[in-house]
C-alpha positions as CSV (number, residue, x, y, z in Angstrom):
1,X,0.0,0.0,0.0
2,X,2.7,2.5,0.8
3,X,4.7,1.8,-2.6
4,X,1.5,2.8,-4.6
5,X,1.0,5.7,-2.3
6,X,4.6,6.8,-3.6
7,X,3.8,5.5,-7.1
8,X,0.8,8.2,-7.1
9,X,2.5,11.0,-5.6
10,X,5.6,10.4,-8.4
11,X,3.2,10.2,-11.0
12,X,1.3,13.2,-9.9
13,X,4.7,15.2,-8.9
14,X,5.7,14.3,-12.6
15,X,2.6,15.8,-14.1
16,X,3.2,19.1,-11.9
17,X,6.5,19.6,-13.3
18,X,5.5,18.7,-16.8
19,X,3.0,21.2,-16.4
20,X,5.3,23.9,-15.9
21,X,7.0,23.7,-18.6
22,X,5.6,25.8,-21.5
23,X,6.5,25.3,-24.6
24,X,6.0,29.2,-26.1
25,X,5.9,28.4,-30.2
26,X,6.1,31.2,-32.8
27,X,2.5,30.9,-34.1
28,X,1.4,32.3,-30.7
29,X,4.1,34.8,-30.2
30,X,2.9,36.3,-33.8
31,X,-1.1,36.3,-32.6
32,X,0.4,38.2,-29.5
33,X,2.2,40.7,-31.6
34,X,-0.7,41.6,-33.7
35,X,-3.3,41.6,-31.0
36,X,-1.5,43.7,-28.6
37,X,1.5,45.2,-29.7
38,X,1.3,49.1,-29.6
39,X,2.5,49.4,-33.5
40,X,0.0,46.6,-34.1
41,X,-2.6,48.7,-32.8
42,X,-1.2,52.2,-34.0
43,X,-1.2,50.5,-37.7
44,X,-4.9,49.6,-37.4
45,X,-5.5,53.3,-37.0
46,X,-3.8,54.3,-40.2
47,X,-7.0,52.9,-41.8
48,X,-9.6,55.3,-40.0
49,X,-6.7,57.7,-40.6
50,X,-7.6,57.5,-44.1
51,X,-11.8,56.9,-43.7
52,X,-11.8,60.0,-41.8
53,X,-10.2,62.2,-44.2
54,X,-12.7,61.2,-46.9
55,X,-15.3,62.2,-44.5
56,X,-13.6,65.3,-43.9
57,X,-12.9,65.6,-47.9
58,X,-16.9,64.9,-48.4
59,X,-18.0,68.0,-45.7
60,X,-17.1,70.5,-48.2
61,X,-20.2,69.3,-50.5
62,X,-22.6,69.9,-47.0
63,X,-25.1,72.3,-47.3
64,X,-24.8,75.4,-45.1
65,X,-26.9,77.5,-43.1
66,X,-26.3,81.0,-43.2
67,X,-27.5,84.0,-41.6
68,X,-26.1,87.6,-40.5
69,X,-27.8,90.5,-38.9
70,X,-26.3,93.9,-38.8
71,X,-28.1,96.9,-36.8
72,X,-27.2,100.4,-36.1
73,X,-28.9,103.0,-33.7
74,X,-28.0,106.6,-33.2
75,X,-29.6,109.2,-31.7
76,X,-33.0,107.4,-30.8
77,X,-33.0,106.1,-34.5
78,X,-32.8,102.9,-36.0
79,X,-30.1,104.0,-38.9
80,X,-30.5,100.5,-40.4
81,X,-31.5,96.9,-40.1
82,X,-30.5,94.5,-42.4
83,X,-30.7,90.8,-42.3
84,X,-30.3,87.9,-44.7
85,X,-30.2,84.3,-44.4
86,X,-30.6,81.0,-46.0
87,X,-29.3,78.3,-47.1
88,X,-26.8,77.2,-49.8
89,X,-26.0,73.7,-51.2
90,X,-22.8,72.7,-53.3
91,X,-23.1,70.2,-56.4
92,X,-20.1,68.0,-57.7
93,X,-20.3,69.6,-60.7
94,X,-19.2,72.9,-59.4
95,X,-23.0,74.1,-59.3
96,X,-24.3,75.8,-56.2
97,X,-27.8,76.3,-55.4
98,X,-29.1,79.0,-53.0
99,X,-31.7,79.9,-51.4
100,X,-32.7,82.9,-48.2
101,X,-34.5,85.4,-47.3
102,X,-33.4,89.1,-47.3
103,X,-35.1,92.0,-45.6
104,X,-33.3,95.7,-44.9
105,X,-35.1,98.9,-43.3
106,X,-33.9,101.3,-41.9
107,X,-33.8,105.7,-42.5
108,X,-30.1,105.2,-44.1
109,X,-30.5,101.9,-45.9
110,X,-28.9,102.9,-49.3
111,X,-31.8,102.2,-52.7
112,X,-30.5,99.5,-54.0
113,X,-30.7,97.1,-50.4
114,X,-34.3,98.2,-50.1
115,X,-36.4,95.6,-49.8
116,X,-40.8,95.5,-49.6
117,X,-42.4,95.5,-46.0
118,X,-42.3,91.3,-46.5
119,X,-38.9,91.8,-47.4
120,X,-37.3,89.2,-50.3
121,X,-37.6,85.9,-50.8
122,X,-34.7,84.3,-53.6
123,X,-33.6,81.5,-54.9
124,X,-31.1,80.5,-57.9
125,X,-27.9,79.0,-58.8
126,X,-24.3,80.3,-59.1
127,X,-21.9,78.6,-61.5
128,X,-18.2,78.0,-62.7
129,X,-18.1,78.4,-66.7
130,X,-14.7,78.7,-66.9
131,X,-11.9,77.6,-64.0
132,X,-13.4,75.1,-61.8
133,X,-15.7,73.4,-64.4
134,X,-14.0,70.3,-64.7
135,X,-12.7,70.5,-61.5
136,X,-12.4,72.3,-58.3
137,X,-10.5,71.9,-55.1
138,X,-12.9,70.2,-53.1
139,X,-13.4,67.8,-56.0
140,X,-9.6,67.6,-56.0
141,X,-9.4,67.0,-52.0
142,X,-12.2,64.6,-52.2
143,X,-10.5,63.1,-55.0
144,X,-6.8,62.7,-53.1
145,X,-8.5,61.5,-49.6
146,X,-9.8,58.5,-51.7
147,X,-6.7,57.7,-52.9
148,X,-5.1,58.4,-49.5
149,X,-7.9,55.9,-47.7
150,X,-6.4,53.3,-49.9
151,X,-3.4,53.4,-49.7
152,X,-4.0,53.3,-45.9
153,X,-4.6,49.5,-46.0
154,X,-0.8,49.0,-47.4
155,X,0.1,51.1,-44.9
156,X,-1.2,49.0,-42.4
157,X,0.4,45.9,-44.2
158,X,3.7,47.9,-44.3
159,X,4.2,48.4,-40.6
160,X,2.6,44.9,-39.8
161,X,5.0,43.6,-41.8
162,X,8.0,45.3,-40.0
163,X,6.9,44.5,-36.6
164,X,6.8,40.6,-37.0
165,X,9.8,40.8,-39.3
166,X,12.0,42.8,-36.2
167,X,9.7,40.2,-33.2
168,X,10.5,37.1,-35.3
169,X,14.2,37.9,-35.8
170,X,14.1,38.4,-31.6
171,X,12.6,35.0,-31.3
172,X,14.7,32.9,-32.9
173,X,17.8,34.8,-31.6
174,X,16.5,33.8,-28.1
175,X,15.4,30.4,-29.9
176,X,19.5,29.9,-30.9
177,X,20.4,31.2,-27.0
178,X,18.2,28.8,-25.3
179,X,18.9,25.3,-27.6
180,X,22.6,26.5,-27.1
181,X,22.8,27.1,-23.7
182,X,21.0,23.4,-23.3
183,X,23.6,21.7,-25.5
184,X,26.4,23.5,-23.0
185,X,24.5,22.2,-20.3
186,X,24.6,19.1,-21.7
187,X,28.1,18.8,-22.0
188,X,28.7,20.3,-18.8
189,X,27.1,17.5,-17.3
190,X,29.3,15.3,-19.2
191,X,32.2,17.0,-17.8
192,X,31.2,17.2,-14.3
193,X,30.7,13.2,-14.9
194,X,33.8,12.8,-16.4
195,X,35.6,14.5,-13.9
196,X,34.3,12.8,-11.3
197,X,34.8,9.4,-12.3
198,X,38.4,10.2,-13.5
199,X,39.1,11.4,-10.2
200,X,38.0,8.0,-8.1
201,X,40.3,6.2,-10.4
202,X,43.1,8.2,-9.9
203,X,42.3,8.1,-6.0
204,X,42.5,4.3,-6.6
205,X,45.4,4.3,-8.7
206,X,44.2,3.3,-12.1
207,X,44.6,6.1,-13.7
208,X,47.6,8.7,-13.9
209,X,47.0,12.1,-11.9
210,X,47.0,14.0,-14.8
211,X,44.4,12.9,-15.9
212,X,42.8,15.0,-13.5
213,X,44.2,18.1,-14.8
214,X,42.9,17.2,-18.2
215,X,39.4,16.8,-16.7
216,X,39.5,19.6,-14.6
217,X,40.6,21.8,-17.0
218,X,37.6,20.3,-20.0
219,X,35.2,21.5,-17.2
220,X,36.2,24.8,-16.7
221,X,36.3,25.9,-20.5
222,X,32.5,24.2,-20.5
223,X,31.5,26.3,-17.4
224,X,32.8,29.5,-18.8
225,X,31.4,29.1,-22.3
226,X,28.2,28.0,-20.0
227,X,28.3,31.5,-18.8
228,X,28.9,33.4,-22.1
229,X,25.4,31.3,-23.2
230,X,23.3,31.9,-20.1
231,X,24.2,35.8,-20.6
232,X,23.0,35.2,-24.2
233,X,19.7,33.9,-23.0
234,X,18.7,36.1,-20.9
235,X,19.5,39.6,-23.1
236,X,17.6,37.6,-26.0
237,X,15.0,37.0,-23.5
238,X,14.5,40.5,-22.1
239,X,14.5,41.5,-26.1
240,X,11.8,39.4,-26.9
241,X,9.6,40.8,-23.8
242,X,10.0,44.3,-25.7
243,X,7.6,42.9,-28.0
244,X,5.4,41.2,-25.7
245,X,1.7,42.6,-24.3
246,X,-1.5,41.7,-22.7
247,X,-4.5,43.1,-24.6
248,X,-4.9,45.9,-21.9
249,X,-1.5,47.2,-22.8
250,X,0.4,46.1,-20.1
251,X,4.0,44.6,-21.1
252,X,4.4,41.0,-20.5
253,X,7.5,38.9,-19.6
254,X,8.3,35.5,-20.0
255,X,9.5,33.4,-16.9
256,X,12.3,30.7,-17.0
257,X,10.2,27.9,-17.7
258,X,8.9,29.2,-20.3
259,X,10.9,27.8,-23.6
260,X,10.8,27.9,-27.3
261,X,9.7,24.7,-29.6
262,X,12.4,22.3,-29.7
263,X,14.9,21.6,-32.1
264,X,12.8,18.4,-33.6
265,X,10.0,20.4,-35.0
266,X,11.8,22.8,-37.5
267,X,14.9,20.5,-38.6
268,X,12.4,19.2,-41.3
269,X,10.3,21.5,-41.6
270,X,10.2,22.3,-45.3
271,X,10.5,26.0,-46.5
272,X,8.3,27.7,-49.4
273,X,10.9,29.0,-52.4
274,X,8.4,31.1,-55.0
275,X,8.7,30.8,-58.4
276,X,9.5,33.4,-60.7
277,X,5.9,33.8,-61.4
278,X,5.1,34.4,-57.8
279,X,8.3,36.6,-57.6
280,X,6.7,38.8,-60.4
281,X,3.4,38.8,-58.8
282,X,4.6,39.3,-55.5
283,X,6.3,42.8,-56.8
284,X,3.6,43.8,-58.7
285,X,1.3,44.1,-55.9
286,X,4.0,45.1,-53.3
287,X,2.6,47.5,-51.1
288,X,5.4,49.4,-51.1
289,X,4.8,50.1,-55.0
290,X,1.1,50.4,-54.4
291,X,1.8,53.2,-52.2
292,X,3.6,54.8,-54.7
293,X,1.5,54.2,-57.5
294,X,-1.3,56.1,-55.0
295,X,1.2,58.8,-54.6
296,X,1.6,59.4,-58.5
297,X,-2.5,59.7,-58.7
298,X,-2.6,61.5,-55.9
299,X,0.2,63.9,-57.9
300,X,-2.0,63.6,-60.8
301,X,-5.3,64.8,-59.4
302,X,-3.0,68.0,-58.7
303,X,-2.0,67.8,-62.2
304,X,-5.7,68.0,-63.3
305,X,-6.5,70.7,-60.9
306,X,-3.4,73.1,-61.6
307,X,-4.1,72.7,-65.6
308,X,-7.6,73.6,-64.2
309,X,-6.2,77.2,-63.1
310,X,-5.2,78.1,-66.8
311,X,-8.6,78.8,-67.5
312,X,-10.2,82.3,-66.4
313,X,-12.5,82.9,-63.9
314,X,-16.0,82.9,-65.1
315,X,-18.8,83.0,-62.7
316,X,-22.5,83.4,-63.2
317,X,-25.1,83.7,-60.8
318,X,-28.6,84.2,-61.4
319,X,-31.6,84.5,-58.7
320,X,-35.2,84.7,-58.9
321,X,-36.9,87.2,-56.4
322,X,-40.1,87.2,-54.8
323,X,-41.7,89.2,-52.1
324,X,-43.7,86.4,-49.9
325,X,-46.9,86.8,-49.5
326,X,-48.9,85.4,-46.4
327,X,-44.8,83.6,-45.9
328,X,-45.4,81.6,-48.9
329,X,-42.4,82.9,-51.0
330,X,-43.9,81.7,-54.2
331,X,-47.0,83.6,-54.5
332,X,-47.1,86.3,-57.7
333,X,-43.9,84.7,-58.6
334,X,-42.7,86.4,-61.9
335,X,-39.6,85.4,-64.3
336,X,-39.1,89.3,-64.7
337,X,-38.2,89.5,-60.5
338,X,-34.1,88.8,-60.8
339,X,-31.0,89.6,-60.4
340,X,-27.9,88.1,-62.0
341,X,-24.3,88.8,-62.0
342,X,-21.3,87.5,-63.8
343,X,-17.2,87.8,-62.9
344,X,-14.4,87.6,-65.0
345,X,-10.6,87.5,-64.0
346,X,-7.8,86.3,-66.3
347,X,-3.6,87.4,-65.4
348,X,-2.4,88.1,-68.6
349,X,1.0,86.3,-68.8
350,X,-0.2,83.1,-66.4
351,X,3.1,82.2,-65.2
352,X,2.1,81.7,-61.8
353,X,-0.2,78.8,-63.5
354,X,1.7,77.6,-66.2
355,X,4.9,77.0,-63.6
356,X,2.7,75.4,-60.9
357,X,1.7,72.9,-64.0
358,X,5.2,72.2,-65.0
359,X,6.1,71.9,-60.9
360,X,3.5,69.5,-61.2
361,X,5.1,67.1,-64.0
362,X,8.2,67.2,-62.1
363,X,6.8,66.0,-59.2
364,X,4.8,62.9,-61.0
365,X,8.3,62.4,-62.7
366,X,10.5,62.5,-59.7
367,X,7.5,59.6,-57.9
368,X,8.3,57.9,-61.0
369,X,11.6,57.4,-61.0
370,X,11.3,57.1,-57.0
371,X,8.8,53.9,-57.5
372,X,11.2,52.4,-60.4
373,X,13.8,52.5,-57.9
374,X,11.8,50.7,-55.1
375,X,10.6,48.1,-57.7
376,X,14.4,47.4,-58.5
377,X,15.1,47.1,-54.7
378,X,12.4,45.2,-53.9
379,X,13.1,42.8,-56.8
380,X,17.0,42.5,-55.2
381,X,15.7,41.9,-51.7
382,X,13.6,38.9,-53.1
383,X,16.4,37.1,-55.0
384,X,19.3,37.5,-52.4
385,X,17.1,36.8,-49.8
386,X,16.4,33.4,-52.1
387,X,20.2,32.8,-52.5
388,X,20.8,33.2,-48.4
389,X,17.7,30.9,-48.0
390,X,19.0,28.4,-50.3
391,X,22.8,28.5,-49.0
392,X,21.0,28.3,-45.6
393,X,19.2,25.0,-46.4
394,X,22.1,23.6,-47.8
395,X,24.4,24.4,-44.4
396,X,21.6,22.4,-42.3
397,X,21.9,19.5,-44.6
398,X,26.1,19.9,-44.3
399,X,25.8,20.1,-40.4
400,X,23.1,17.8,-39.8
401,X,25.4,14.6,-41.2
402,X,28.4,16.3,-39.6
403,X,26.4,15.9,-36.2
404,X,26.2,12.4,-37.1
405,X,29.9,11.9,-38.2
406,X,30.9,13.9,-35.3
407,X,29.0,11.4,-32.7
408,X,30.1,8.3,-34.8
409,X,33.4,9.2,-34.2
410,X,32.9,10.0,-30.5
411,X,31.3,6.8,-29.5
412,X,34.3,5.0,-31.2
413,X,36.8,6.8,-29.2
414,X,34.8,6.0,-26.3
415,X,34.6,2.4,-27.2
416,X,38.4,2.5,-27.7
417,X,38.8,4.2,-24.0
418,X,37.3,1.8,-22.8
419,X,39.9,-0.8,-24.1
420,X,42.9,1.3,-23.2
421,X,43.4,2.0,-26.8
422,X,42.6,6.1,-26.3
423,X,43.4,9.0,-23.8
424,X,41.8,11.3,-22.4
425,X,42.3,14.0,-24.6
426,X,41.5,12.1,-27.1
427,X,38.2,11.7,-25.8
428,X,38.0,15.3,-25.1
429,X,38.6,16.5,-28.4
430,X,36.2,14.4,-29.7
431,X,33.5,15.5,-27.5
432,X,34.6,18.9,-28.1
433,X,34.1,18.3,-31.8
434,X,30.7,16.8,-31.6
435,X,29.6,19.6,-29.2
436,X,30.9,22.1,-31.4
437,X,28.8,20.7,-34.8
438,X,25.8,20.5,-32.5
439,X,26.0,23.7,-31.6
440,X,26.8,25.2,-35.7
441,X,23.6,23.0,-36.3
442,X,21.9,25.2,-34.0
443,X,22.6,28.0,-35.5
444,X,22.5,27.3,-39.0
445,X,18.6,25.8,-38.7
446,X,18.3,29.3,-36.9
447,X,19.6,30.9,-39.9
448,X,17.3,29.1,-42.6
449,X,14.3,30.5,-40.4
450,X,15.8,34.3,-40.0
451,X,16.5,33.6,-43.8
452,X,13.1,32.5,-44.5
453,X,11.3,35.4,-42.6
454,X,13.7,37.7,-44.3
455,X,12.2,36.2,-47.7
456,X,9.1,36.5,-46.3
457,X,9.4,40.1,-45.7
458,X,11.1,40.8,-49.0
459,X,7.8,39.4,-50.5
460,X,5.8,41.9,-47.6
461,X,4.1,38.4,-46.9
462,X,4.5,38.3,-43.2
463,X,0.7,39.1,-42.4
């Protein structure tokens, strides 16, 4: 009865410990980073960024109350009272309607603001025949907060794209620190071990005393490199909490039993190369290129708006005028009741106009060359990030068998130890060997992922 009490506690003991250990893989550390990260956040706001100034754009079409009333007493008398108000309402086409009510009285209101005891009723349109026809600048800033409410979205992609490039680089730099720092351990172990038993057979006299020294001297290069990896691990920890938070903003860090994935589940994990059509593709709808494709018709809508402003001004405005009767406006309405009016401006030489036009083809010209650039550079990122990929693979494949040669090699030298055939040194050097192409294993499957996310961010395909 007591040894299955014992068996249970064990058993449960072993499940507590088990429990403990969390294994923190990179699929979760990325939902973290865009949940909660502060950039991830701040990104998502570039897109009402961007909804907000087409609803800012779009106010200028409102239509607008207006009203003003001016009065002036001197004297004991009412020198005048004048008052008008209505209501306007913009068109896209660059038509305006109106609409109010005027009425003026007064002893000095001048003739021609005299209004009937009802006072004056109007209503008409006012109109752009010549600059501002075709298009105007709220068309224009309507026009360029579209485009800027689009190009929001690559935006977005952009800085997404950034953050889990710069967090995945951190955790598989703490990935390397941790898997080395437990191969260290490893052979620490092993030297400790070593040492020990070399020692009771030297006390017993089977073994020189030197021996010792050798030993001795194997396990204090182990506990200093030991050292030098445990520092590792804990800066590439405490880098990897900079990118770590809860969803109520608070910054998270991980304890020290909390781990990475182990080495098993990405040595054969195989790794996506594109093909020259998904290269092309990939570039093509880049968002850095879309951004500055929305920047050259951005430039372009001030393009349109600047050749615009080498047309005169030409304004027309016409009004029907009633005096209301009983407050119905329309009562004895007559065609003959108006007023019109109609400006005309033209500078004679336009070179304020003609050299904001010309600014604006250098400025589509200079985004042009800007964007044939980036494609170039975005192109180059992609294929060198392929070639460091590929080399990558090819130095896990190289390492991987010398792991296997390396261990081949050690458990023969054991084996001839063990005969008196070997020394100590021997032994040591072989061990030292192994450990060493475990290790460069380490880092080159570490490599092939960096490489990997680097070709994934090349390709802006990290989100």
């Amino acid at each position: 009865m007591r040894n299955i009490t014992l068996i249970v506690i064990v058993f449960f003991l072993s499940l507590f410990n088990f429990a403990q250990q969390v294994r923190f893989g990179e699929d979760r550390f990325y939902e973290l980073i865009v949940n909660n990260h502060p950039l991830s956040k701040q990104a998502n706001l570039k897109v009402n960024f961007g909804e907000n100034s087409v609803l800012k754009a779009r106010g200028a079409f409102d239509p607008k109350l207006f009203g003003s009333l001016d009065q002036k007493y001197y004297n004991s008398s009412q020198y005048y009272d004048l008052l008008n108000a209505g209501l306007k309402v913009p068109t896209w086409f660059g038509l305006e309607f109106k609409t109010g009510f005027e009425n003026n009285r007064g002893a000095y209101v001048s003739e021609q603001n005299n209004t009937p005891p009802n006072g004056l009723w109007y209503g008409g349109v006012s109109m752009n025949l010549g600059q501002g026809l075709i298009i105007d600048n709220r068309r224009a800033e309507l026009f360029k907060a579209k485009i800027y409410a689009e190009s929001t979205f690559f935006e977005k992609e952009l800085q997404l794209n950034e953050l889990i490039f710069e967090s995945g680089y951190s955790y598989w730099n703490w990935f390397l620190s941790y898997h080395s720092e437990q191969t260290l351990i490893e052979a620490y172990d092993l030297a400790l071990e070593r040492f020990n038993a070399v020692k009771r057979i030297s006390e017993l006299g089977d073994r020189p005393s030197i021996d010792t020294v050798e030993a001795i001297i194997q396990l204090q290069n182990r506990e200093s490199l030991l050292l030098d990896f445990k520092t590792e691990r804990q800066a590439t920890m405490f880098n990897l909490n900079s990118f770590l938070w809860d969803e109520n903003a608070n910054p998270l860090e991980l304890d020290s039993l909390t781990i990475p994935i182990d080495l098993d589940s990405i040595s054969q994990l195989p790794l996506w190369l594109p093909t020259e059509e998904a290269i092309d593709s990939a570039i093509q709808q880049h968002p850095y290129l879309q951004i500055a494709n929305f920047k050259i018709k951005s430039l372009e809508v001030d393009k349109r708006l600047k050749r615009e402003m080498l047309k005169p001004t030409l304004d027309l405005q016409y009004n029907l005028i009633n005096e209301p009767i009983n407050s119905n406006p329309i009562n004895d309405l007559s065609l003959n009741n108006y007023k019109w009016g109609v400006t005309f401006e033209m500078p004679l030489f336009l070179r304020k106009e003609r050299g904001d036009l010309q600014l604006a083809n250098l400025k589509i010209q200079d985004q042009q060359f800007e964007l044939d650039n980036k494609k170039a550079y975005i192109e180059f990122k992609i294929r060198s990030s392929i070639v460091e990929m590929t080399n990558a693979l090819r130095q896990v494949e190289i390492y991987q068998k010398n792991v296997k040669d390396s261990e081949q090699l050690l458990n023969a030298e054991k084996q001839m130890f063990e005969n008196g055939e070997s020394s100590l040194f021997l032994i040591n050097a072989r061990e030292t060997s192994y450990i060493q192409s475990k290790l460069k294993l380490i880092e080159s499957l570490v490599k092939s992922q960096q490489s990997y996310l680097s070709l994934q961010y090349a390709l802006a395909n990290l989100i």
